[in-house]
C-alpha positions as a Markdown table, in Angstrom:
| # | Residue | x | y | z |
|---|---|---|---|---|
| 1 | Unk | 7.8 | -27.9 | 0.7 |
| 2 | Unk | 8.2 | -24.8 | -0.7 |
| 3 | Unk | 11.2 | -22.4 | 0.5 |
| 4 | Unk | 10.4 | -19.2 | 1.6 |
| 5 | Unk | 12.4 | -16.5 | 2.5 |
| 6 | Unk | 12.0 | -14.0 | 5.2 |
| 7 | Unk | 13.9 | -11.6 | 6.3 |
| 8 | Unk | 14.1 | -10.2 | 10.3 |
| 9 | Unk | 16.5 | -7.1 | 10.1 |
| 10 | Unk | 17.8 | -7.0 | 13.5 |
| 11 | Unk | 21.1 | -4.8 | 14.7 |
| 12 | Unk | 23.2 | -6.6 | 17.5 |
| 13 | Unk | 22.1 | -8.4 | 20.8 |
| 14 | Unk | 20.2 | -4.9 | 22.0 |
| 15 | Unk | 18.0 | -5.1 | 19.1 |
| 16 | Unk | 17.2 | -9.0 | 20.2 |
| 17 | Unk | 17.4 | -8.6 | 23.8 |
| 18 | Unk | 14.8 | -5.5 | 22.9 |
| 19 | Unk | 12.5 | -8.0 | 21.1 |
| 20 | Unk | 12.4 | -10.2 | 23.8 |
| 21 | Unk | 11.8 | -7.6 | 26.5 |
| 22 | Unk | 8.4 | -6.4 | 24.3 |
| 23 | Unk | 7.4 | -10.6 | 23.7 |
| 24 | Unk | 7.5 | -10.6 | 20.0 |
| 25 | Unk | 8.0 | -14.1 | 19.1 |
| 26 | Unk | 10.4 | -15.0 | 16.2 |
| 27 | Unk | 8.3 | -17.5 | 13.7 |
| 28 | Unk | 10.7 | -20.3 | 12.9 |
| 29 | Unk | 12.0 | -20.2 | 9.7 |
| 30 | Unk | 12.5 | -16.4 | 10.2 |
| 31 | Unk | 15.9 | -15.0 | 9.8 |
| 32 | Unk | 17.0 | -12.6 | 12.0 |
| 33 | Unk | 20.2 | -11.0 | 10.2 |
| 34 | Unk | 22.5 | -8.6 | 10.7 |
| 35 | Unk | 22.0 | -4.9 | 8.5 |
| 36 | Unk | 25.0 | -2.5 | 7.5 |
| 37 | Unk | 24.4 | 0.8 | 9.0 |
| 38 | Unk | 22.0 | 2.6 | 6.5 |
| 39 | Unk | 22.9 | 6.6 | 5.2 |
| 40 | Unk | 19.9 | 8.9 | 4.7 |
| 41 | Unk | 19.4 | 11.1 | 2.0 |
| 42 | Unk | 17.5 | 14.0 | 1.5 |
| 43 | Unk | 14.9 | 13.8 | -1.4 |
| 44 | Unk | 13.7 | 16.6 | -2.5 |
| 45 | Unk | 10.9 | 17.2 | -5.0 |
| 46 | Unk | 11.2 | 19.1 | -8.6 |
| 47 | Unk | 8.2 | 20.2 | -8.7 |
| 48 | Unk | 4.1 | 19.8 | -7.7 |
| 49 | Unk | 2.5 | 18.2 | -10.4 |
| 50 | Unk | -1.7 | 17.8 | -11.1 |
| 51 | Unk | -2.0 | 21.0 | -8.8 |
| 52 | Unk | -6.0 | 20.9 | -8.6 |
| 53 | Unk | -5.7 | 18.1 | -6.6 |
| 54 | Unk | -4.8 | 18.5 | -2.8 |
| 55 | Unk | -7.2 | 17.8 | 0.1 |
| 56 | Unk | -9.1 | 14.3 | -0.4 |
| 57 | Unk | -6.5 | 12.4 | -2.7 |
| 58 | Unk | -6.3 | 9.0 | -2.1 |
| 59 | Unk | -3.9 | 7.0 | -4.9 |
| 60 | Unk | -3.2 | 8.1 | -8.7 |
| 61 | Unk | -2.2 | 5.5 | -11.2 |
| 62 | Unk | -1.4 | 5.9 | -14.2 |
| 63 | Unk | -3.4 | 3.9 | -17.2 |
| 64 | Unk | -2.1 | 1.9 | -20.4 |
| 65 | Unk | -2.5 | 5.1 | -23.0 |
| 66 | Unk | -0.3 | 6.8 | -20.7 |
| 67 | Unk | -3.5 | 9.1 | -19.3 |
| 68 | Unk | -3.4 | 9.8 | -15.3 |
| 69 | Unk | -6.2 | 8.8 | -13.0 |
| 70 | Unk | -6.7 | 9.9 | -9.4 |
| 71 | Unk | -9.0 | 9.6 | -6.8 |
| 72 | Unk | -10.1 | 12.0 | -4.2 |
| 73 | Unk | -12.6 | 11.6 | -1.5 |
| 74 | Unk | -15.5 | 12.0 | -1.6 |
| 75 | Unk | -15.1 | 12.9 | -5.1 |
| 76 | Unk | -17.9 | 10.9 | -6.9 |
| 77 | Unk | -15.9 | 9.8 | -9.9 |
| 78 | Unk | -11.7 | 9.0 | -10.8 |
| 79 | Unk | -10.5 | 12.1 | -12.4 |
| 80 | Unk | -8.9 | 11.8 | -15.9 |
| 81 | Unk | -5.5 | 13.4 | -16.8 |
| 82 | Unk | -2.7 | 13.7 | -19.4 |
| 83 | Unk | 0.5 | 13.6 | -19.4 |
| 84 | Unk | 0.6 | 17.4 | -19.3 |
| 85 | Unk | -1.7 | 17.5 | -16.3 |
| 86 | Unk | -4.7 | 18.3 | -18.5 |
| 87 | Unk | -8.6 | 17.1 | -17.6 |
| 88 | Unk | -9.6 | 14.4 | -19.9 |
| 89 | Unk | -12.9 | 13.2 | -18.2 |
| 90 | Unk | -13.7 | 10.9 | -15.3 |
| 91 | Unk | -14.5 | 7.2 | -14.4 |
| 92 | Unk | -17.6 | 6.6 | -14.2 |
| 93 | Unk | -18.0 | 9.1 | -17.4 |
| 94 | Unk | -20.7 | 11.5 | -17.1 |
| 95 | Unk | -23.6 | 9.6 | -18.6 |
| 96 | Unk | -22.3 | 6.5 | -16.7 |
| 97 | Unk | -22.6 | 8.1 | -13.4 |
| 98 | Unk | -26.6 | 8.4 | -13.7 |
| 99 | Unk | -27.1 | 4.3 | -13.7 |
| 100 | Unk | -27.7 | 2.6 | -10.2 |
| 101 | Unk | -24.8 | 2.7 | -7.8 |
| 102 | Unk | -22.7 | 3.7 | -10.6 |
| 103 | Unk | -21.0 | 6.9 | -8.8 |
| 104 | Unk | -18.8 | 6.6 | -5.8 |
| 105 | Unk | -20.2 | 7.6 | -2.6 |
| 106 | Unk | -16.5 | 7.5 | -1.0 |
| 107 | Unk | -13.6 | 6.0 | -2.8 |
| 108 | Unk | -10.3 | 4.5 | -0.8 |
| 109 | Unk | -8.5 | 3.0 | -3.0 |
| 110 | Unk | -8.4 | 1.7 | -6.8 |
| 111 | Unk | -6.3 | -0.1 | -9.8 |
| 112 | Unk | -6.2 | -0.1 | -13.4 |
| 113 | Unk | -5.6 | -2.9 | -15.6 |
| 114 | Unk | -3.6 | -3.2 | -19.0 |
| 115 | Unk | -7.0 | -2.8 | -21.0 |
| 116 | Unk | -8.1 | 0.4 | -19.2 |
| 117 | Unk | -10.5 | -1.3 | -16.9 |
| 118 | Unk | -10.6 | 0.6 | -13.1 |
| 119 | Unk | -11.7 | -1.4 | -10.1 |
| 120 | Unk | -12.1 | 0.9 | -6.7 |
| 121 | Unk | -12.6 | 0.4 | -3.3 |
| 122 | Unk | -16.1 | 2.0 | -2.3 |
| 123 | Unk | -15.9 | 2.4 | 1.5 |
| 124 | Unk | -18.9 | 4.4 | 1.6 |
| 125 | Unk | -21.0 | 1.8 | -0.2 |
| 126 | Unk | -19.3 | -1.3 | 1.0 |
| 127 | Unk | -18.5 | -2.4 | -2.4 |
| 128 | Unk | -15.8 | -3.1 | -4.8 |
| 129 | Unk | -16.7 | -1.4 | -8.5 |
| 130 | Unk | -15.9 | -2.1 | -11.6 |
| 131 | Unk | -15.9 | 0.1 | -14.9 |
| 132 | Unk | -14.9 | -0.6 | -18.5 |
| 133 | Unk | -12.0 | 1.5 | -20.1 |
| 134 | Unk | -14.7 | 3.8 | -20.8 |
| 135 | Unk | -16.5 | 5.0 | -17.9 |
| 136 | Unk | -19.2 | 2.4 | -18.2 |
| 137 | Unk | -20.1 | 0.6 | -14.3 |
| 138 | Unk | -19.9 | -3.4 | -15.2 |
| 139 | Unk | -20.6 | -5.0 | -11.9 |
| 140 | Unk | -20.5 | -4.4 | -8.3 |
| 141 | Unk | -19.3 | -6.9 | -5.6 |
| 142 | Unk | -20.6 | -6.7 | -2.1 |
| 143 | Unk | -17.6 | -6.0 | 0.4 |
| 144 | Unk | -17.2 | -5.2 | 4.0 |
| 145 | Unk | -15.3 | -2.2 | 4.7 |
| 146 | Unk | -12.7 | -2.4 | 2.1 |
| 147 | Unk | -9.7 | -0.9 | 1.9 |
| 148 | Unk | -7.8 | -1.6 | -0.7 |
| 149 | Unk | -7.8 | -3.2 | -4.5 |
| 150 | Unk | -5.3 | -4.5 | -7.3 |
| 151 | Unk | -5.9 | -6.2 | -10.1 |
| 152 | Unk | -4.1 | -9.7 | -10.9 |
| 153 | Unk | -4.1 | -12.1 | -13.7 |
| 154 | Unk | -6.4 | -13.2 | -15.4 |
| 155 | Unk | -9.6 | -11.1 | -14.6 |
| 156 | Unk | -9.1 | -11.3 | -11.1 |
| 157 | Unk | -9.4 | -8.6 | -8.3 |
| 158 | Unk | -7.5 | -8.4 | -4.8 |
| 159 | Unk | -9.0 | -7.1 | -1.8 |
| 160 | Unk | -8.0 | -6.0 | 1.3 |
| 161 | Unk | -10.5 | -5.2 | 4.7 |
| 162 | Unk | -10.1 | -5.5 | 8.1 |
| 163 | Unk | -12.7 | -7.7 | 9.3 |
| 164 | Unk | -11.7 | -10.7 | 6.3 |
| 165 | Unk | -10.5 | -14.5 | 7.5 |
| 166 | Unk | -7.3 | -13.6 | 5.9 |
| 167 | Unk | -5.2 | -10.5 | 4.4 |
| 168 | Unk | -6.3 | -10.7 | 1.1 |
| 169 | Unk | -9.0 | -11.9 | -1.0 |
| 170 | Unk | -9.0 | -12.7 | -4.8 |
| 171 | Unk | -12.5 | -11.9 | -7.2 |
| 172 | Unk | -13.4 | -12.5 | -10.6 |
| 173 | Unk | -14.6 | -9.5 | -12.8 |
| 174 | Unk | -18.3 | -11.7 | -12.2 |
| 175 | Unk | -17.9 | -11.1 | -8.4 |
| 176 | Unk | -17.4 | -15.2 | -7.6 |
| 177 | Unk | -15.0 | -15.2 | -4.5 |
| 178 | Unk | -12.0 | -17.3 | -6.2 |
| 179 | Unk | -9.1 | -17.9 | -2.6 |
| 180 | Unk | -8.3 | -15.9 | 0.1 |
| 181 | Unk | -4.6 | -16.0 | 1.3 |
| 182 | Unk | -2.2 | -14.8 | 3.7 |
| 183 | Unk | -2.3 | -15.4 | 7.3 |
| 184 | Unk | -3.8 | -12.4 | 10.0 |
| 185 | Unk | -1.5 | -11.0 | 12.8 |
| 186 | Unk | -3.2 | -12.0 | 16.2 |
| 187 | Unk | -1.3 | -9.6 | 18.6 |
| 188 | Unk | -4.0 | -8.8 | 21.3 |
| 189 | Unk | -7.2 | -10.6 | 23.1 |
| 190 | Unk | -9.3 | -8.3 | 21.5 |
| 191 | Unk | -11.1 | -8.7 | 17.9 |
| 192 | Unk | -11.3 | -4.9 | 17.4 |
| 193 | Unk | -7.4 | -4.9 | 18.1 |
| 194 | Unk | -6.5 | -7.6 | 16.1 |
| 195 | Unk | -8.4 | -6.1 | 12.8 |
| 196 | Unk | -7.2 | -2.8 | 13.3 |
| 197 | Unk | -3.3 | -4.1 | 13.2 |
| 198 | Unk | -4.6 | -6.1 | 10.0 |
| 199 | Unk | -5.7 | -2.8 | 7.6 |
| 200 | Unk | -3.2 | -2.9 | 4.9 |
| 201 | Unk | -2.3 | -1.7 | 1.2 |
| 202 | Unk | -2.0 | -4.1 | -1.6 |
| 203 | Unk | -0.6 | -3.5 | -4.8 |
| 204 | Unk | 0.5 | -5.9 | -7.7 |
| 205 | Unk | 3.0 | -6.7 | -10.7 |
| 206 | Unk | 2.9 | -7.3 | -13.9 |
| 207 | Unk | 3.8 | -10.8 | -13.5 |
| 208 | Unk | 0.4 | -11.6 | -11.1 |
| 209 | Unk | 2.4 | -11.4 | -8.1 |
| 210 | Unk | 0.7 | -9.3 | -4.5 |
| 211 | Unk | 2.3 | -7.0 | -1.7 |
| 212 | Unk | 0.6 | -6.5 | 1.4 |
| 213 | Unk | 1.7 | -3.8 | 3.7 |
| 214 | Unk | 0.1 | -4.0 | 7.4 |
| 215 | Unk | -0.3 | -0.3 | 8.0 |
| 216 | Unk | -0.6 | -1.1 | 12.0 |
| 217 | Unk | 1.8 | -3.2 | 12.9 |
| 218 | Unk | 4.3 | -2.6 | 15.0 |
| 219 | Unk | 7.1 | -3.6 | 12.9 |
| 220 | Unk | 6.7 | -2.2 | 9.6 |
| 221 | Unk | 6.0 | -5.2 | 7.5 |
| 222 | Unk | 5.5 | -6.1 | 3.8 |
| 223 | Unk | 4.5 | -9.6 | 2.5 |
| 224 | Unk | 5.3 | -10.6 | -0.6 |
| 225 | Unk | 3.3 | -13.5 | -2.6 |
| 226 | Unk | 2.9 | -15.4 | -5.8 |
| 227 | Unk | 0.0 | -15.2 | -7.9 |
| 228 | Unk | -1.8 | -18.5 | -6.2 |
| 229 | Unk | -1.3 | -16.8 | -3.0 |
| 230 | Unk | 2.3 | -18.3 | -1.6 |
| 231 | Unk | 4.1 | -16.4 | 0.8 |
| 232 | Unk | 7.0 | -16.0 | -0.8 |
| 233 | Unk | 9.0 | -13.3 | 1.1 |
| 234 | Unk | 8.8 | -11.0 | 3.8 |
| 235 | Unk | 10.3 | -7.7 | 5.0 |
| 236 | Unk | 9.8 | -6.8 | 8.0 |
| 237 | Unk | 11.8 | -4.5 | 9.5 |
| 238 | Unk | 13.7 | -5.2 | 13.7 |
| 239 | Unk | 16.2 | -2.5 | 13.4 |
| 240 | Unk | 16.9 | -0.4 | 16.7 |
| 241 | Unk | 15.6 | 2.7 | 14.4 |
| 242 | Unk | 12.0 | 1.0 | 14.6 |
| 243 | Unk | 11.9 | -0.5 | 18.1 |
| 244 | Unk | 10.6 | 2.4 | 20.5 |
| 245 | Unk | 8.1 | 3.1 | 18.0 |
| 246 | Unk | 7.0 | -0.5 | 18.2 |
| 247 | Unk | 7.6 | -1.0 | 22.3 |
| 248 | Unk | 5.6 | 1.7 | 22.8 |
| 249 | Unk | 2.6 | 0.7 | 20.4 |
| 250 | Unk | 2.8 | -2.8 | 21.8 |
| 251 | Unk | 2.8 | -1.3 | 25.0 |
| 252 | Unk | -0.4 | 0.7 | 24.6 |
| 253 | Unk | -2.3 | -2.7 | 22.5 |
| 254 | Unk | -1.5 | -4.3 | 26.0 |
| 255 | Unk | -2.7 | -1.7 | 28.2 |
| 256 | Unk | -6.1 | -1.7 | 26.5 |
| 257 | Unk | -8.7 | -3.9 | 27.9 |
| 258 | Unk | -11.7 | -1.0 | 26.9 |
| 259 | Unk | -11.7 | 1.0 | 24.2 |
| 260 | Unk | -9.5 | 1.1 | 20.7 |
| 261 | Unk | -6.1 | 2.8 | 21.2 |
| 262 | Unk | -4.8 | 5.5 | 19.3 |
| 263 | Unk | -2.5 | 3.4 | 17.1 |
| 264 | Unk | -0.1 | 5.3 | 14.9 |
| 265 | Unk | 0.1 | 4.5 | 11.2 |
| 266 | Unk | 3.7 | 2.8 | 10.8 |
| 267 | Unk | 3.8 | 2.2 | 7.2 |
| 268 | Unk | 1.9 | 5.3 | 5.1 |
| 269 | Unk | 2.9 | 3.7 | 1.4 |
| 270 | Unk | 4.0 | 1.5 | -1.0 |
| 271 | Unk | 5.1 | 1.5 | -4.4 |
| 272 | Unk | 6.2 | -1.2 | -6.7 |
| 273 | Unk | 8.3 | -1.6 | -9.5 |
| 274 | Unk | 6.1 | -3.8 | -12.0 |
| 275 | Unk | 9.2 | -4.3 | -14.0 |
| 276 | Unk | 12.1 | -5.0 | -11.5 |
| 277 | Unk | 9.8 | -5.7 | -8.7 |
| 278 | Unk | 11.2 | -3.7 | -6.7 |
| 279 | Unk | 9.6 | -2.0 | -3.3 |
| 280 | Unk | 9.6 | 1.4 | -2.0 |
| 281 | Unk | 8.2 | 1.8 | 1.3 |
| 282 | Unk | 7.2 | 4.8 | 3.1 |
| 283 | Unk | 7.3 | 5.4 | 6.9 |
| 284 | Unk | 6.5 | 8.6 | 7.9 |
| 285 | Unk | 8.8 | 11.0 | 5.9 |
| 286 | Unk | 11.6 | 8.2 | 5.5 |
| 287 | Unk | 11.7 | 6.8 | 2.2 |
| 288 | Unk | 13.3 | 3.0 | 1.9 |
| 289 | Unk | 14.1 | 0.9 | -1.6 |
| 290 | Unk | 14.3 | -2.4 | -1.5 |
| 291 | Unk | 14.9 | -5.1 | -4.3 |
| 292 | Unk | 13.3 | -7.9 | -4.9 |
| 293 | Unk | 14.6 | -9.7 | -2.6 |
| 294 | Unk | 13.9 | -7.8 | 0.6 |
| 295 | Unk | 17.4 | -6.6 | 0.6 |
| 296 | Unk | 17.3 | -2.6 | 1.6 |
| 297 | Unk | 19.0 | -0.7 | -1.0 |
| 298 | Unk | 19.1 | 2.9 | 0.0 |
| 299 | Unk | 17.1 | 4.9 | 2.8 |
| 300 | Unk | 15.5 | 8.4 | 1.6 |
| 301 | Unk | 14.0 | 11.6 | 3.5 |
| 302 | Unk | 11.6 | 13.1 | 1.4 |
| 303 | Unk | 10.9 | 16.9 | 1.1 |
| 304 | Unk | 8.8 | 19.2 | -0.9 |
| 305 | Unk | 10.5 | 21.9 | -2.9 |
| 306 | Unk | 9.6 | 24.3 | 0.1 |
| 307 | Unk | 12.2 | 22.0 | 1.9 |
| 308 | Unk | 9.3 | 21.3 | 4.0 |
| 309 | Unk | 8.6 | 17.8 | 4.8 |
| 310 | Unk | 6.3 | 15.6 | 3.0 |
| 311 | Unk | 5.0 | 12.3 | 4.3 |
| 312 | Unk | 3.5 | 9.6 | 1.8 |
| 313 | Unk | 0.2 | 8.8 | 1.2 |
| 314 | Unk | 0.8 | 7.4 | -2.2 |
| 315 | Unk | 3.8 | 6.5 | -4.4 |
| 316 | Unk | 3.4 | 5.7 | -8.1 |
| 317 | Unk | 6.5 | 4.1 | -9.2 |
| 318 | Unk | 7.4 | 4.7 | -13.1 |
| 319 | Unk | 10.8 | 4.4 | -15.0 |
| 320 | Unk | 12.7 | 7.8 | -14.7 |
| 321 | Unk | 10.5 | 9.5 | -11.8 |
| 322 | Unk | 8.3 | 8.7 | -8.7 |
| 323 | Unk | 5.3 | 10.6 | -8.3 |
| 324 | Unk | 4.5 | 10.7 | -4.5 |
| 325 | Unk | 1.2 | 12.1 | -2.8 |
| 326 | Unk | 0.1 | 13.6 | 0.3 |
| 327 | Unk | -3.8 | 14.4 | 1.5 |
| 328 | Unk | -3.7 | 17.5 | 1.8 |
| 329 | Unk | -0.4 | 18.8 | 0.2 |
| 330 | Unk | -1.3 | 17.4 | -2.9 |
| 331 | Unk | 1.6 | 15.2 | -6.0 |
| 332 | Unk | 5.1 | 16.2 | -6.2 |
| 333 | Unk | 7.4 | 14.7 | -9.2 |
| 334 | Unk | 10.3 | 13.4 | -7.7 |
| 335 | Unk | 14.0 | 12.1 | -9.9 |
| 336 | Unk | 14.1 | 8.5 | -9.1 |
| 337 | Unk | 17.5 | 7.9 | -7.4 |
| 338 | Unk | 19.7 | 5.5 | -9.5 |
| 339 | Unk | 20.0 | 2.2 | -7.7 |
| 340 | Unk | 23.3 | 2.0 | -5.8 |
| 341 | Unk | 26.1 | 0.1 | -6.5 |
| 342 | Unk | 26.8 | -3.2 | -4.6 |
């Protein structure tokens, strides 16, 4: 049997006698341990970066020639950038875009790969598309409502939607559906409940391995699994700091019996490490690092240069900065704290 660590963050017996109250049950094999007391630290931002972009902007990642890409909605095409923030071109390029079902009709989400290669989420068409390194649309798979995309190993393609038998499901380049993986969170009666609490982000690492972070959920809570689609650890996050947020979103889940309720975003982004693995995860305007083992390193509050407050959409995670994005207030650069010492 494989082992596979979780981790339950929990403070004292008000945080479990809290947990009880609200009837979250604790899966067995879950560990619900005890958390030092965690410092905040103001973030601030150097400076905006990529300046033409603001309301729309949906992720930016940057590519294996060190170009930028970023998408905006319900921009037709991923814009193309240097390092210097100057326009290169577009995916799909301009001739590109005139084939069939080539242009975006409204892009959530996208990826690149080490050879250039985008994949994007096409809400608006109900399709998953991808193009060459340059610009050129080589094959569209029919999806549901998808919300979010990374690429894998090996020519393969993980998506996220709502309305899926599990989290995530795993595409060749071809469009052949290849495994689906990780379990759904059942938390109400209702369908239409049930899939909103299952939207999520995924992203990915250079060594094949997927993150999924449930945007709903109560708890703020990132799964962590190999490349055939093991659970192979979990954060999810019981401190007192998180439970009247999550008592009164379960509360309003159980007072719905018509209707969808107005269900707050918990988790607004992720970022990985592809190097170190490592997981930065947005909630709200709080900032948390964690290493690769779920362990929380630091806690952040992040800030524009105005000192106003800036909540993550977005967070592109590179070796000496973090570039995180806001619809509408647009990329801010960002020093990447140095990891504290144990």
């Amino acid at each position: 049997m494989q082992l596979v660590r979780r981790f339950r963050i929990a403070v004292g017996l008000a945080a479990m006698l809290a947990i009880a109250t609200i009837g979250i049950a604790v899966k067995p094999g879950k560990i619900l341990a005890q958390e030092p007391y965690q410092f905040e630290t103001d973030l601030v931002a150097k400076h905006r970066v990529f300046r033409d972009i603001g309301p729309g902007f949906r992720a930016i990642r940057r590519g294996p020639n060190g170009n930028y890409l970023i998408l905006t909605a319900p921009d037709a095409a991923v814009r193309i950038y240097d390092s210097t923030g100057k326009p290169l071109g577009q995916v799909p390029s301009e001739s590109a875009a005139k084939a069939k079902n080539a242009a975006l009709v409204f892009g959530e989400s996208f990826d690149v790969d080490t050879d250039g290669r985008l994949v994007v989420c096409d809400r608006g068409a109900n399709a998953i598309k991808i193009y060459s390194a340059d610009g050129a649309l080589l094959n569209v798979i029919p999806f549901s409502a998808p919300v979010s995309v990374a690429w894998l190993l090996k020519d393969e393609v993980a998506v996220t939607g709502p309305s899926a038998s599990h989290l995530v499901s795993v595409y060749s380049v071809d469009g052949n559906l290849l495994r689906d993986f990780g379990d759904r969170e059942e938390i109400a009666d209702r369908a239409d409940l049930n899939n909103q609490v299952n939207f999520g982000e995924i992203q990915s690492d250079k060594f094949g391995n997927a993150y999924f972070a449930f945007d709903y959920l109560p708890e703020p809570t990132v799964r962590m699994f190999d490349h055939a689609g093991y659970l192979t650890s979990e954060i999810s996050l019981m401190t007192l700091e998180f439970q009247p947020a999550a008592q009164a979103a379960r509360r309003a889940i159980a007072r719905s019996e018509t209707g969808i309720p107005a269900l707050h975003r918990i988790i607004s982004a992720i970022g990985i490490d592809s190097e170190t693995r490592e997981v930065w995860l947005a909630i709200g305007t709080q900032l948390m690092h964690f290493d690769k083992d779920g362990n929380r390193l630091a806690t952040y509050r992040t800030y524009m240069p105005s000192n106003a407050r800036l909540e993550a959409g977005t967070i592109l995670v590179e070796p000496d900065r973090l570039l995180i994005g806001a619809d509408p207030q647009g990329i801010y650069e960002f020093r990447k704290p140095a990891q504290p010492s144990k």
